[in-house]
N, C-alpha and C positions, 0 to 999 in steps of 0.2 A: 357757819362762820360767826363769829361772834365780834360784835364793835362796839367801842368805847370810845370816850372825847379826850382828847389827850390836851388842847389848850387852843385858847382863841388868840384872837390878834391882840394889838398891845391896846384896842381903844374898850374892850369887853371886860368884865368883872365878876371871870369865872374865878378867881383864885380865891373867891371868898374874902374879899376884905374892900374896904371903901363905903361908896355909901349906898352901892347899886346892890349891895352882896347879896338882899335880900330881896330881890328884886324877880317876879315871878310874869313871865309871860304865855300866852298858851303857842303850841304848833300851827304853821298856818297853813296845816297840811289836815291832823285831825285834832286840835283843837286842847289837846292835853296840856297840861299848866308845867311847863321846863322854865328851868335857869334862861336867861339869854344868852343867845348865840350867834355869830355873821348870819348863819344860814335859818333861822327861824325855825329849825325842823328839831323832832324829839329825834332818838336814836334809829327808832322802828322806820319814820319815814326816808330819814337817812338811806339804809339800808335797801328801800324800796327804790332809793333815785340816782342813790351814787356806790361803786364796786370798785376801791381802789387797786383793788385785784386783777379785774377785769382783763389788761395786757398778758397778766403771769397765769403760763398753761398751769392747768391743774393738773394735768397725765403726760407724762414723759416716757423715754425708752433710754433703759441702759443697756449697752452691748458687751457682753461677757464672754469670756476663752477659757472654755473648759479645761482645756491643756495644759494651760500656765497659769489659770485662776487669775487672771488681769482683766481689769477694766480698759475700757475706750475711752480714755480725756480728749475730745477731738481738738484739732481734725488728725491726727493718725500717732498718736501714743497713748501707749498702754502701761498702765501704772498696776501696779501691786495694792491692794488694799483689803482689807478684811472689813468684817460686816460691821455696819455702827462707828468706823472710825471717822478721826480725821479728814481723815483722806478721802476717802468712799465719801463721807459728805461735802468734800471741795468739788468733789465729780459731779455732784446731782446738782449745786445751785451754778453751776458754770451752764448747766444744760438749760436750766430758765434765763430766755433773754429777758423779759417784761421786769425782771428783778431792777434794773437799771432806773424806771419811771419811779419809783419807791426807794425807801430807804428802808430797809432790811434791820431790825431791833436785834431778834431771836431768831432757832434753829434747831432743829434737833430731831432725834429719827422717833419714829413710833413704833412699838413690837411690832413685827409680824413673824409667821411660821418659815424657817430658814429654806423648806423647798417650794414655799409657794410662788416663787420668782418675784414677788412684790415687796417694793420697796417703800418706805412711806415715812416722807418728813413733814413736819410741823412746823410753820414758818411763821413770824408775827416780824407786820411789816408797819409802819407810819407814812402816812401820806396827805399830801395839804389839800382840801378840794375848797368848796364855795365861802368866798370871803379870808380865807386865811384859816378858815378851822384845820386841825390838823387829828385827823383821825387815825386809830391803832387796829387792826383787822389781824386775825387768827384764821387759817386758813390749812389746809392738808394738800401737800401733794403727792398722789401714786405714781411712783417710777414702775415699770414693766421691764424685768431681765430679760432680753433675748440674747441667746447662745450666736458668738459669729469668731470665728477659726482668726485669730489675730496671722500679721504676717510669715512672723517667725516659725508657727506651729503650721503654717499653707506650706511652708516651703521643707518642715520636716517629712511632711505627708506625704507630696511632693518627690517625685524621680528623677535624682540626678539633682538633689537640691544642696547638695557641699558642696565650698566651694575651696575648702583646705584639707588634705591629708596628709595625716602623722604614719606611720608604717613604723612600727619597734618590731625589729628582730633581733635574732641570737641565735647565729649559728653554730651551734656547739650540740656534742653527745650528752649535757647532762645541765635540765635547766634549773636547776636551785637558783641562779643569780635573776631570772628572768623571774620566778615566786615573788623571789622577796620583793623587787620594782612593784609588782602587781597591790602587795600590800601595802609599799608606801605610797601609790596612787590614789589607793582606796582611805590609808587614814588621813593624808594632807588633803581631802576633795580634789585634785588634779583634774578631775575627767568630769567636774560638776558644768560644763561648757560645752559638753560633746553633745553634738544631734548624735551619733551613735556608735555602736564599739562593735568589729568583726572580728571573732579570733579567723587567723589567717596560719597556714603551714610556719613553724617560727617563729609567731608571734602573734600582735596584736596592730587592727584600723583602727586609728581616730581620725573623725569625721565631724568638722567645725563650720559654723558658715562665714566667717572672717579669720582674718590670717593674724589678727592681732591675738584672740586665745590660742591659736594653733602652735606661734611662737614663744606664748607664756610654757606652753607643757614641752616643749622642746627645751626652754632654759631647764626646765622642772626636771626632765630627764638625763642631763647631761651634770645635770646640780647632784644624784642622788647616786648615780652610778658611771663607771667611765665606758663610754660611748664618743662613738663621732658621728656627724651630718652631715650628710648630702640634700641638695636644695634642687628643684626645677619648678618649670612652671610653663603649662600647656596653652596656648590663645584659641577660647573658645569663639568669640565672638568680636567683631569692630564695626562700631560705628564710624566711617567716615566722615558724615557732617558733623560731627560732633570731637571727633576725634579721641573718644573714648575705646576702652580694650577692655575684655571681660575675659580674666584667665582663671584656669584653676591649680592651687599651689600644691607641691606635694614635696615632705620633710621624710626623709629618709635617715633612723636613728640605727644604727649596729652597736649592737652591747657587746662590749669583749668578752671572745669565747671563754672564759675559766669562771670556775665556781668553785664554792670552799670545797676543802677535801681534796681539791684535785692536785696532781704533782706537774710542777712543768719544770723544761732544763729551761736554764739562762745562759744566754751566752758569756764568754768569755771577760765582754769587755762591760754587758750589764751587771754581772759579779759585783769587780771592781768600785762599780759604782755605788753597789748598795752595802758596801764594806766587808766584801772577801767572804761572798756566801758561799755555799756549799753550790757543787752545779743540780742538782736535782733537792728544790723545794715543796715544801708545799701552802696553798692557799689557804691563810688561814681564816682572813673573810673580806667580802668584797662588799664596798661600800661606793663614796665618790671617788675612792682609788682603791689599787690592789694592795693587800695587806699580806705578805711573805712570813714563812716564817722555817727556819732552818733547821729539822729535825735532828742533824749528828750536833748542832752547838745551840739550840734553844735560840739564836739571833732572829731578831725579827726586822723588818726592813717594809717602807712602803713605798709603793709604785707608783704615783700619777697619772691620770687619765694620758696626757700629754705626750709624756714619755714613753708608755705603751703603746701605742701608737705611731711612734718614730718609729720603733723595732719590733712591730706584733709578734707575737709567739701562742700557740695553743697547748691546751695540755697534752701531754705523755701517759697520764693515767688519769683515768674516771672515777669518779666511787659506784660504779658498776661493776668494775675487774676487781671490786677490795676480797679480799680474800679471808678468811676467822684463821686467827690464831692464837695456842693457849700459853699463857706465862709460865714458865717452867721455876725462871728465878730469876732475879729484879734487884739491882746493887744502885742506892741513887746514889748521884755525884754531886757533893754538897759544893753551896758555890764558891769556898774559898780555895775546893781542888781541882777547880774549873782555871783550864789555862788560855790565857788571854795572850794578843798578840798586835801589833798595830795596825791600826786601820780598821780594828774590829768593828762593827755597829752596836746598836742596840740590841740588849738581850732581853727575852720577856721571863718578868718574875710572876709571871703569871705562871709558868711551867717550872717542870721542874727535871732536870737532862738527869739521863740513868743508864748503865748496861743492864742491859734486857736479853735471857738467852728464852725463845720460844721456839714452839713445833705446829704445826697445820693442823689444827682441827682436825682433819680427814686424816691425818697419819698419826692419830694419837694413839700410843700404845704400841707401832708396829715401828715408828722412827725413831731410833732411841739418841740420835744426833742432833740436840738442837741448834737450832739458830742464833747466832750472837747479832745482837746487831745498837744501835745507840740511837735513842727514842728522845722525845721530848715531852713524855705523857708520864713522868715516875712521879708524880702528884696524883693522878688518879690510878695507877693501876699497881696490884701485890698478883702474889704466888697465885696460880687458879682462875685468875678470869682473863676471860675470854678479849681478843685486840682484834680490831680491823685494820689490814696491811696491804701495801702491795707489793707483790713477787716480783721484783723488777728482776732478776736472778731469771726467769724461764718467760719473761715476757718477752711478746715480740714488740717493739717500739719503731715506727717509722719517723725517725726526727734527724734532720742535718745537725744540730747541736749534740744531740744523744750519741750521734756516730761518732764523734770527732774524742768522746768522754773515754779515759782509758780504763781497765776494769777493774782497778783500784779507787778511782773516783765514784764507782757506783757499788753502792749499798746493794746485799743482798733480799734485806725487806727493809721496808719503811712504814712503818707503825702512823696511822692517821688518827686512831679515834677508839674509845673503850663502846665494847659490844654490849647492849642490851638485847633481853630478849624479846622479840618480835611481839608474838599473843600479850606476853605480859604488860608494853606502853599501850598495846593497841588498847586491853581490856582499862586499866587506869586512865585512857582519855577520851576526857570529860569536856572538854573544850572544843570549838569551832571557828576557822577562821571565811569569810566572804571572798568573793571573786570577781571578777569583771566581766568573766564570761563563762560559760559553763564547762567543767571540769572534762578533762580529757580522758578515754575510755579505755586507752591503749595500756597494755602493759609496761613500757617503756616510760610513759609519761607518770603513771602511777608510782613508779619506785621513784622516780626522781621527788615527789610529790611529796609521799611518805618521809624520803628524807630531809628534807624541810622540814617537814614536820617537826623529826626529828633532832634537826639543828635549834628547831625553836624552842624545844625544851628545856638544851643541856648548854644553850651559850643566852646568857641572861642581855647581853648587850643588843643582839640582834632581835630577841623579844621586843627590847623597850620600844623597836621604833612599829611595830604590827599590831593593829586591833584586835583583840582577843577575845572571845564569846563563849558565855557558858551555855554548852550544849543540855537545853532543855530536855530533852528526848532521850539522855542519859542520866541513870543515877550512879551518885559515886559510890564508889567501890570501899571498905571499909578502909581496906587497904591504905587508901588514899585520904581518907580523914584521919588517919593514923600515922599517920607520912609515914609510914614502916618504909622498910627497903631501901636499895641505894640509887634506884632505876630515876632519873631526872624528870621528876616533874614540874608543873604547873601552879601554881598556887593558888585557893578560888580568890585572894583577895587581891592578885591581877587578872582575876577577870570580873569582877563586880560594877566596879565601876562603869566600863564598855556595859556592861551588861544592862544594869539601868538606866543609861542614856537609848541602846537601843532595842529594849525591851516589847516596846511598842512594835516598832518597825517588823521584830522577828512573828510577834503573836500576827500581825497582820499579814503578814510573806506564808505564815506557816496557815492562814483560816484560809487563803485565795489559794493554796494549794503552791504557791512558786518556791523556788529553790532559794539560798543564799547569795544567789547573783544579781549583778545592776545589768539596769535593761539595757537590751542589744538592738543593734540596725537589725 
């Protein structure tokens, strides 16, 4: 420790000036010739008689949570703090009571090695002792880290420690609309409040320990896609004297069965409403509402969570049943010989409406009758390439709206989407998107998977809103530095950006051996 005179009383003439300033007396302790002072003592006897320290521990203990890397401010909150700050030093001097007897100058941490658990701050305090002298003392104090499980991480440990569940389902044959949720969960942090996430048959658990985050991601879910809610809430426990209840909540979300690609009928009187659509649609993409879109007149029309739900309806075809078929010959219908009529809605110029005569894949060459039918895809597609359709003409459909349709209202095929070739996106992709929970093994679940994929390619809008990651473990294909060909891809310069923000994250998922996924109950 080290001490120094910091000033006398107002009757002494340490400041140098008057007429005593020169004025030399010895210690009356050991005799050495000092300035005068109330206490007659040099610095050294000082030190030997009086410890303005003496109350202020020199060794402490700090309590730390490995789990959540938070400190213990007592008595029972735990703060965020990193090493050397702020903060981490408001924590150590609240822990010295004796700080009170003293007045506190300076402050400040000393190195140490980051896993040595020792903590060590430098304190310079002032304090008045015999006659009014007021002395300055330098002093160290060792803090000691000991590890102790804070509440919130005893109770993730802990069985049967939620006290809220989320339940998302979708039950439907084809889950693209359920993908994309997962990734707008994953790029807004949504699920950064979850004790833990189960995939479950249809979906996905979250698992919260107040019902205040549990209601944020229920707005979250009903904000990004249309869905409804169901609430309960179970009585685990009552205290009668007290007259408290401890229950456990549980949010029950249903995503509406349809997802893009797919065809549904509308009823008669839903038509009407969205301006005299065609009865057999298809989904052109689902968002916080349903987005329709009319392939015999390119009209497009959107749905509300709300209103879907007055009148649910499911789909009539999948993009499991889509069927390949090749353009034989392609007449597009420019828009000023597009005939309009009242009560029309909105047309998307985003498309562009055509007669289209095609034949089945499978019959090419041996069906010399092709198919006429009226498309909303004659922006992307000429003579030769290949269309994904479906044969409503030999499907079987079970639907009270479909039966009621006469067979002039139903299109022989209906054109969804221009066909790439399989090997050829697989080998050109270069990219990687994360998940919430580990990918599904089933063949079933895979095509659906894939086709996301696929939609993420070839519609730039549904991109914007998913994180996209450059797959390290792939090199690109020439091909694709070349952008040759007309097959929809990627571009590295949206994924770069993701890519260096989580650059980190991936090298360290990929040295520990884990997968692309956030951790699970």
């Amino acid at each position: 420790m080290d001490h120094e005179y910091v000033g006398v009383s107002p009757l002494g003439a340490a400041d140098g000036k008057g007429a005593g300033s020169n004025a030399v007396i010895l210690c009356c302790e050991c005799g050495v010739a000092i300035q005068p002072n109330p206490a007659n003592m040099c610095v050294t006897c000082l030190r030997n008689h009086v410890d303005i320290t003496e109350n202020v521990p020199k060794q402490a203990v700090l309590h730390f949570c490995r789990n959540c890397e938070r400190y213990l401010q007592p008595p029972n909150e735990w703060i965020q703090a990193a090493l050397e700050s702020r903060e981490l030093l408001a924590i150590c001097l609240k822990k010295l009571k004796g700080l009170k007897e003293v007045k506190l100058v300076d402050a400040g941490f000393i190195w140490t090695e980051q896993h040595s658990k020792r903590i060590k701050v430098k304190l310079t305090v002032h304090g008045e002792i015999i006659g009014g002298t007021m002395l300055q003392q330098v002093f160290v104090v060792e803090f000691t880290v000991q590890n102790q499980m804070c509440n919130d991480c005893h109770r993730t440990e802990a069985k049967d420690f939620w006290r809220c569940l989320v339940q998302v389902r979708q039950r439907a044959e084809n889950k693209k609309t359920f993908y994309y949720l997962e990734q707008l969960i994953l790029k807004h942090k949504a699920h950064e409040n979850t004790l833990g996430i189960k995939p479950e048959h249809g979906g996905l658990d979250f698992f919260y320990a107040n019902d205040n985050h549990a209601r944020r991601m229920v707005d979250f879910l009903l904000t990004m896609v249309p869905g409804k809610v169901t609430t309960s809430k179970r009585l685990i426990s009552h205290d009668i004297h007290s007259n408290n209840y401890n229950y456990k909540y549980n949010w029950s979300v249903e995503i509406a069965p349809v997802s893009k690609d797919s065809a549904v009928c509308l009823s008669k009187k839903l038509r009407h409403q969205l301006g005299n659509l065609s009865p057999l649609v298809l989904v052109n993409r689902v968002s916080s509402s349903i987005h329709l879109i009319d392939p015999l007149t390119a009209q497009i029309a959107e749905l509300t969570s709300q209103v879907y739900f007055r009148a649910p309806f499911e789909a009539v075809c999948n993009p499991k049943q889509l069927v390949e078929y090749v353009v034989m010959d392609i007449d597009v219908i420019m828009e000023k010989d597009r005939k309009t009529y009242p009560g029309q809605g909105q047309v998307s110029f985003k498309h562009a409406l055509c007669d289209i005569w095609v034949v089945r894949a499978s019959e090419l060459g041996i069906n010399d009758n092709p198919i006429h039918t009226r498309s909303h895809l004659g922006h992307l597609l000429k003579v030769g390439d290949s269309v994904m359709g479906y044969n409503t003409a030999r499907s079987h459909i079970n639907d009270l709206e479909f039966d009621k349709l006469s067979s002039d209202e139903i299109p022989d095929v209906i054109l969804v989407r221009k066909h790439y070739d399989r090997q050829t996106r697989l080998s050109q992709r270069v990219w990687k998107i994360k998940h919430l929970a580990a990918e599904a093994t089933d063949e079933r679940s895979k095509y659906d998977y894939h086709e996301f994929l696929d939609d993420l390619e070839e519609n730039e809008d549904i991109r914007g809103q998913v994180n996209i990651y450059r797959d390290t473990n792939k090199t690109i294909p020439i091909e694709v530095q070349a952008a040759g060909g007309d097959v929809p891809q990627i571009t590295l310069e949206e994924m770069l950006e993701d890519m260096t923000l989580e650059c980190a994250d991936d090298e360290m998922g990929e040295e520990g051996g884990a997968d692309d996924t956030e951790p699970q109950l």
